[in-house]
Residue frames as a rotation matrix with the C-alpha (Angstrom) as fourth column:
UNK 1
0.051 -0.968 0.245 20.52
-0.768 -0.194 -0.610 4.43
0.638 -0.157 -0.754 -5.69
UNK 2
-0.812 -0.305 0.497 19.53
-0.573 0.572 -0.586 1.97
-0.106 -0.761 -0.640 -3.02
UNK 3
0.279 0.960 -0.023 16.71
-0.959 0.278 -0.059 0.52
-0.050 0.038 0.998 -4.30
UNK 4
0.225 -0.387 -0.894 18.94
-0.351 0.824 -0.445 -2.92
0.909 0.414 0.050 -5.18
UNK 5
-0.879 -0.476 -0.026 20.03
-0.077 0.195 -0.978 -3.03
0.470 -0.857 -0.209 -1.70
UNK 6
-0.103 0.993 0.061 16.01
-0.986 -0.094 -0.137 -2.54
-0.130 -0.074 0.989 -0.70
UNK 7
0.384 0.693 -0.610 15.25
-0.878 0.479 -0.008 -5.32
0.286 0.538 0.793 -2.66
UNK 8
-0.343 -0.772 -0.535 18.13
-0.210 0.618 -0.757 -7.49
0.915 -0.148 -0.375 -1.63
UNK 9
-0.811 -0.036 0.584 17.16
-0.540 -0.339 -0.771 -6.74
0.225 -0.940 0.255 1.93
UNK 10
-0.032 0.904 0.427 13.37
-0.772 0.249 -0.584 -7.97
-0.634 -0.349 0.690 1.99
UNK 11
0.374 0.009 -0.927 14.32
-0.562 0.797 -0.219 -10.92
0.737 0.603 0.304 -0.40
UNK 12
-0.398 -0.854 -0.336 16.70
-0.350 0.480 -0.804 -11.92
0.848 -0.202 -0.490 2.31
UNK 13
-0.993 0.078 -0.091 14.60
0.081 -0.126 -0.989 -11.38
-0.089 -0.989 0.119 5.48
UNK 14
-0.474 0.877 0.084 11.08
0.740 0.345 0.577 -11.90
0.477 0.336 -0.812 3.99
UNK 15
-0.217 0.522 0.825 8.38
0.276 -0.778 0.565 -9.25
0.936 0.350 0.024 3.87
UNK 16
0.777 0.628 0.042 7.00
0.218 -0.332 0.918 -9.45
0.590 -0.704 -0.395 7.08
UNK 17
0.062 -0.965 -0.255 10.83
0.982 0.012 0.191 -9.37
-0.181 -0.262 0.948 8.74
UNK 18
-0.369 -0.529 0.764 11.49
0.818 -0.576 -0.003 -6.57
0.442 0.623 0.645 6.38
UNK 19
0.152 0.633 0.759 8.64
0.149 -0.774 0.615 -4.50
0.977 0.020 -0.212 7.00
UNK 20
0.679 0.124 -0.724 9.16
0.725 0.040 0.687 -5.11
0.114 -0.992 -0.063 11.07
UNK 21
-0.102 -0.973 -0.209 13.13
0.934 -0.166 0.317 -3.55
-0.343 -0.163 0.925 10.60
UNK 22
-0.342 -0.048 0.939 12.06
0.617 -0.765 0.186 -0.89
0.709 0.643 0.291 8.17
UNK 23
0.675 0.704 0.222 9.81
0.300 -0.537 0.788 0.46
0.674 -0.465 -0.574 10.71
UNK 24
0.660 -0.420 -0.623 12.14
0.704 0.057 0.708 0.37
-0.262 -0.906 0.333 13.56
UNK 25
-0.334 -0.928 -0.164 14.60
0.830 -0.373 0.415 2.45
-0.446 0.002 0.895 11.81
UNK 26
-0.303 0.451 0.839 11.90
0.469 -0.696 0.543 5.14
0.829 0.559 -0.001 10.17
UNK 27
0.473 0.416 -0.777 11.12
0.836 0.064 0.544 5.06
0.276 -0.907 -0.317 13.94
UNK 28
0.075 -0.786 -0.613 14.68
0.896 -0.217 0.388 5.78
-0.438 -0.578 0.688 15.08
UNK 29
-0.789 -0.466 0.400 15.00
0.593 -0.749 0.296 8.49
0.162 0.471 0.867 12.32
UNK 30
0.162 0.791 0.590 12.05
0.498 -0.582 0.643 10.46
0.852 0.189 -0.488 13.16
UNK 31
0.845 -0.117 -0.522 12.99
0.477 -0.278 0.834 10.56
-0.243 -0.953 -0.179 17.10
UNK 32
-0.204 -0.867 -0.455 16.25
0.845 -0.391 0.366 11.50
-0.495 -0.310 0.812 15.87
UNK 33
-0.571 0.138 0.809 14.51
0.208 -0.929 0.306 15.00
0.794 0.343 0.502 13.73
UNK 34
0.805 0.518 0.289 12.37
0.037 -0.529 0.848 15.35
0.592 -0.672 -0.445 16.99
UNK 35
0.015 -0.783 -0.621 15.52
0.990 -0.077 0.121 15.25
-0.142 -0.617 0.774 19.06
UNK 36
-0.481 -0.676 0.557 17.11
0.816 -0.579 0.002 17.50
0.321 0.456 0.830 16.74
UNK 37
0.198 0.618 0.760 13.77
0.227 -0.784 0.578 20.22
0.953 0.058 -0.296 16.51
UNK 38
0.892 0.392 -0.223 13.38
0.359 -0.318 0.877 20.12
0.273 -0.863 -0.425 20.41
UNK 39
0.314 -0.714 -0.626 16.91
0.781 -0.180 0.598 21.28
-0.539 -0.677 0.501 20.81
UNK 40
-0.851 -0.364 0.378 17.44
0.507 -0.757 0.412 23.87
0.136 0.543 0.829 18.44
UNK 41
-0.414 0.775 -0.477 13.61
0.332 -0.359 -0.872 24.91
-0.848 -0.520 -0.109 19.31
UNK 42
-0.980 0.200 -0.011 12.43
-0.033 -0.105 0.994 24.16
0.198 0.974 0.109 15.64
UNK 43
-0.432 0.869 0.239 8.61
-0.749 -0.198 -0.633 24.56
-0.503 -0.453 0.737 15.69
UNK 44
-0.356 0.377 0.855 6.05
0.094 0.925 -0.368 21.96
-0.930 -0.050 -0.365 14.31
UNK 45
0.648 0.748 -0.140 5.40
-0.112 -0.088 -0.990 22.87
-0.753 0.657 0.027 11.89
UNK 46
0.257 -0.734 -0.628 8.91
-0.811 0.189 -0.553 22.99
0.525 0.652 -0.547 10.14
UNK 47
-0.312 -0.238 0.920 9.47
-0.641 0.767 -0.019 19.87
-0.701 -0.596 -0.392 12.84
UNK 48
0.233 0.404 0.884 6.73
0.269 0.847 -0.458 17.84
-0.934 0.345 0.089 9.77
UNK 49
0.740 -0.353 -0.573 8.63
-0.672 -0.426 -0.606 19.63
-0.031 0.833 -0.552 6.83
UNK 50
-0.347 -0.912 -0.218 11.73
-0.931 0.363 -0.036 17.96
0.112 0.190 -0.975 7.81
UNK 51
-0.116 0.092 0.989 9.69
-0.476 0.869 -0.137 15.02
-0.872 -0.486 -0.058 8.62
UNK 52
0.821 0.485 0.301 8.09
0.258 0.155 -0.954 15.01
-0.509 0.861 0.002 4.63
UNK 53
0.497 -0.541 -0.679 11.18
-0.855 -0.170 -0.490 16.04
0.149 0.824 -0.547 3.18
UNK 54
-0.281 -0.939 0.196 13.30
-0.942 0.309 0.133 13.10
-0.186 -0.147 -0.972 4.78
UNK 55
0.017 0.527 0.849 10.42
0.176 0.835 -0.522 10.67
-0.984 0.158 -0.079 3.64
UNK 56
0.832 0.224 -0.507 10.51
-0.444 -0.279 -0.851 12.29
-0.332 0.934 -0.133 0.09
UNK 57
0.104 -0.993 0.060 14.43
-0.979 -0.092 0.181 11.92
-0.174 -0.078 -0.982 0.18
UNK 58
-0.444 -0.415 0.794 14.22
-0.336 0.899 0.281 8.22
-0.831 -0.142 -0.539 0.94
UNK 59
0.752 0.580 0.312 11.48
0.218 0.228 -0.949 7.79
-0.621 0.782 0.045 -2.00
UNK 60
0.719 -0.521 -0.460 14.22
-0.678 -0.381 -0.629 9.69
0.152 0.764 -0.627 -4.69
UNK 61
-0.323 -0.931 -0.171 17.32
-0.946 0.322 0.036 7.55
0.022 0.173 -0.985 -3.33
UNK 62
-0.133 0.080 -0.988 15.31
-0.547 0.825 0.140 4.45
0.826 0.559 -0.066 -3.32
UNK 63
-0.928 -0.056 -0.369 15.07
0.238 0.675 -0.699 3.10
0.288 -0.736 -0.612 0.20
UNK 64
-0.250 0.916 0.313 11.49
-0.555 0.129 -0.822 3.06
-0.793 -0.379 0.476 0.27
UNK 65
-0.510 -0.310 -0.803 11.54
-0.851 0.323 0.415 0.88
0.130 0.894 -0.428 -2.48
């Protein structure tokens, strides 16, 4: 689904660019499921479920492309 946009992305802004941004925002989305866990008092263990499911997710829609 987003793999074209992926690709589009690290054509535009060259690998090492790419790879700097990707991080930053796999960053941002992890702090934002620990946010989430520590306020609803989710435990760690479902805290790295949601961490592996939202890394599966991006694999299926393409943005780990």
């Amino acid at each position: 689904m987003f793999a074209a946009f992926v690709v589009l992305a690290r054509k535009c802004l060259g690998q090492k660019q790419f790879n700097r941004v990707r991080g930053k925002w796999i960053a941002l989305h992890v702090q934002t499921i620990n946010h989430f866990c520590d306020r609803f008092s989710i435990n760690t263990t479902t805290r790295q479920h949601l961490i592996r499911l939202a890394r599966e997710n991006g694999k299926r829609l393409g943005l780990l492309a």
